[in-house]
C-alpha positions in Angstrom: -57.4 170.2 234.9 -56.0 166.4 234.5 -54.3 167.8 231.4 -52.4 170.5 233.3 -51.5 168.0 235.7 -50.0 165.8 233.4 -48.0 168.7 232.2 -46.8 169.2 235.5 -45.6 166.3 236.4 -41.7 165.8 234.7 -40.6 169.3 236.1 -41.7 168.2 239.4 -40.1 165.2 239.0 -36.9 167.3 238.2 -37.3 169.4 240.9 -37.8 166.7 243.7 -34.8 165.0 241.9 -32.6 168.2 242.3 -33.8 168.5 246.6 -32.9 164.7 247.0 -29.4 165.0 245.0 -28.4 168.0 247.7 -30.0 166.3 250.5 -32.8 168.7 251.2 -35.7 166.0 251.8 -36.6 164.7 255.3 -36.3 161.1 255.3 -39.8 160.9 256.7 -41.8 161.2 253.8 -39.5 159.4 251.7 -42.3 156.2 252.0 -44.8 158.5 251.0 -42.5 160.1 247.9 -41.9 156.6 246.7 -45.5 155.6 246.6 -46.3 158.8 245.1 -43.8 158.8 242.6 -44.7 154.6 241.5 -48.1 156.1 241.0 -47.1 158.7 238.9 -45.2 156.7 236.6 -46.1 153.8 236.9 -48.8 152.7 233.6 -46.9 156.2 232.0 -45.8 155.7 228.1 -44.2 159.4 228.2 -40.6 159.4 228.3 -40.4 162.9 229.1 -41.8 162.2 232.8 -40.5 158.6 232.8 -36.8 160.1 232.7 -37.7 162.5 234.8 -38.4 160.7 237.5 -35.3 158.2 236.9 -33.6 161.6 239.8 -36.7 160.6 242.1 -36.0 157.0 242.3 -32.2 157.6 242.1 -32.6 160.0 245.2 -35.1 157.7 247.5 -31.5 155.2 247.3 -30.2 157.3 249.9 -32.6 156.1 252.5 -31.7 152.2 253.4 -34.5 149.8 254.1 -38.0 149.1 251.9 -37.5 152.6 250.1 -34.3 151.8 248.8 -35.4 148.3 248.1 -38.3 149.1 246.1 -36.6 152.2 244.5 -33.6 149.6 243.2 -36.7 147.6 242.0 -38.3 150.2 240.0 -35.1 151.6 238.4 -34.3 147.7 237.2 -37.8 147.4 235.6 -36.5 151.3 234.1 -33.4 149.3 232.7 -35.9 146.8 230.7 -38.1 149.4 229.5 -39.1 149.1 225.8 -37.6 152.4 225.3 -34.0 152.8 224.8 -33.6 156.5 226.1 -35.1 155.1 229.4 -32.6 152.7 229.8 -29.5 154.5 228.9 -30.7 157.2 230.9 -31.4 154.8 234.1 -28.1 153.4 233.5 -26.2 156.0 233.6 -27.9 157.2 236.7 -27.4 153.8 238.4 -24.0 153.4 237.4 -23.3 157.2 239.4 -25.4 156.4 242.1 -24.0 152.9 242.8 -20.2 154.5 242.4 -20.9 156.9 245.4 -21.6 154.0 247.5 -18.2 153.2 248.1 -18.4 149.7 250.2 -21.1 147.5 250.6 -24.7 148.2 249.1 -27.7 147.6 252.1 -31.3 146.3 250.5 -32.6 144.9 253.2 -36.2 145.1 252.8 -36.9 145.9 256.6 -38.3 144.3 259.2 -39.1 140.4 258.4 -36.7 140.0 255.8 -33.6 138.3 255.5 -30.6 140.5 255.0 -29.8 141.5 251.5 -26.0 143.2 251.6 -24.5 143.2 248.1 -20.5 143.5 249.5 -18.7 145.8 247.1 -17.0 143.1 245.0 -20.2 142.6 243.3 -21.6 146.3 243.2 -18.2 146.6 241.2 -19.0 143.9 239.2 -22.6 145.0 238.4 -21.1 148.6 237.7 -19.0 146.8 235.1 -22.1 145.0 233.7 -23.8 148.7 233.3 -20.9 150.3 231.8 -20.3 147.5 229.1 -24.3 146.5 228.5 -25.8 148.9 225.2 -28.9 149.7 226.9 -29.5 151.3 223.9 -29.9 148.4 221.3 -32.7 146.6 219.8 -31.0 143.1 220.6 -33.6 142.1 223.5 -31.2 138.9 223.9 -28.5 140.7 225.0 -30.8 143.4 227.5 -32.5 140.0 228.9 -29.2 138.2 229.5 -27.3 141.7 231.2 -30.2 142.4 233.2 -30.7 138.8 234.7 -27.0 139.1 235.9 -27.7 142.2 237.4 -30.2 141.0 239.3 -28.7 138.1 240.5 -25.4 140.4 241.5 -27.9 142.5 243.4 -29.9 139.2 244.9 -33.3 140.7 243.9 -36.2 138.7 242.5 -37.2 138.7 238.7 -40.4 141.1 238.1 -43.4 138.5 237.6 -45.4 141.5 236.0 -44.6 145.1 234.9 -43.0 146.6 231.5 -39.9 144.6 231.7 -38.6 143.0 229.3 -37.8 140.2 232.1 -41.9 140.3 232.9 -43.6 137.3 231.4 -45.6 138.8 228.8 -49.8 138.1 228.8 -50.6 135.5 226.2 -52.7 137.7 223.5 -56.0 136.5 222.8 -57.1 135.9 219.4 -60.0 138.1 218.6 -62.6 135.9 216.4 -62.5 137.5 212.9 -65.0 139.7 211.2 -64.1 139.3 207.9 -67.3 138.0 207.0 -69.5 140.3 209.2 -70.7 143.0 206.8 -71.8 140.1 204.6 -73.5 138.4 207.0 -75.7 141.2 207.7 -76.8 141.4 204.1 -77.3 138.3 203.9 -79.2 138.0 206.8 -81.4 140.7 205.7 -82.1 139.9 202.4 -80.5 142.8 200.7 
């Protein structure tokens, strides 16, 4: 059943997480992994399987090209999440995956786009920003500005939609009141 699924889902994430850490997964279906795993917790709202799949997306770095690209999207949309646990637990992944790298950071997108190498004097510097950012306060000011230098280190667009706090939030429509509706409806009936 769907529910059973959804049950499912964060120890799977943990377990692909633990085969990409020792590098057990064939680099062919990393695509396939990434879509899967963006479908999975993508509109999700449970932290349980959104940290959870913080090993997925940190594992799919390994593989330069779109995965990587996309991967280092989604776990920058994971550091403007609403919830503080998801951020300080993406950051702390990022900052340990990032410090592996060692030199210069490839996200090139692939074919057709223009090459994206972050040279290591900036990865070090975005490192820096992760260590010193409190990815777990409330101050939205200080998440927005620490996040907009990271992606700029990392020369990766803003997210135009999303969960970030970076997104540009949908205007809220004002539902017309019904104050007055109940009353209306006696009145109109004469009672």
């Amino acid at each position: 059943s769907d529910t059973e699924g959804k049950r499912l889902i964060a120890p799977l994430f943990a377990t692909v997480g633990i085969l990409l850490a020792q590098d057990c997964f064939p680099a062919a279906t990393a695509p396939e992994l990434l879509h899967k795993a963006l479908a999975a917790s993508k509109a999700s709202r449970d932290i349980t399987r959104l940290r959870a799949s913080i090993a997925v997306f940190i594992g799919l770095l390994r593989w330069p090209g779109t995965v990587r690209r996309q991967a280092m999207s989604v776990m920058l949309q994971f550091l403007g999440y609403s919830f503080p646990t998801v951020r300080q637990a993406t950051a702390q992944a990022m900052y340990i995956r990032l410090l592996e790298e060692g030199g210069d950071f490839d996200l090139t997108g692939g074919e057709g786009t223009p090459a994206a190498v972050v040279p290591a004097e900036k990865l070090r510097s975005v490192l820096e920003l992760i260590t010193v950012t409190p990815w777990g306060t409330d101050n939205e000011e200080v998440l927005a500005t620490a996040l907009r230098e990271v992606y700029e280190k990392l020369g990766l667009e803003l997210p135009t939609a999303g969960r970030s706090l970076l997104a540009p939030k949908k205007p809220h429509e004002e539902k017309p009141k019904k104050e007055n509706e109940y009353a209306d409806l006696v009145r109109e009936n004469h009672y």
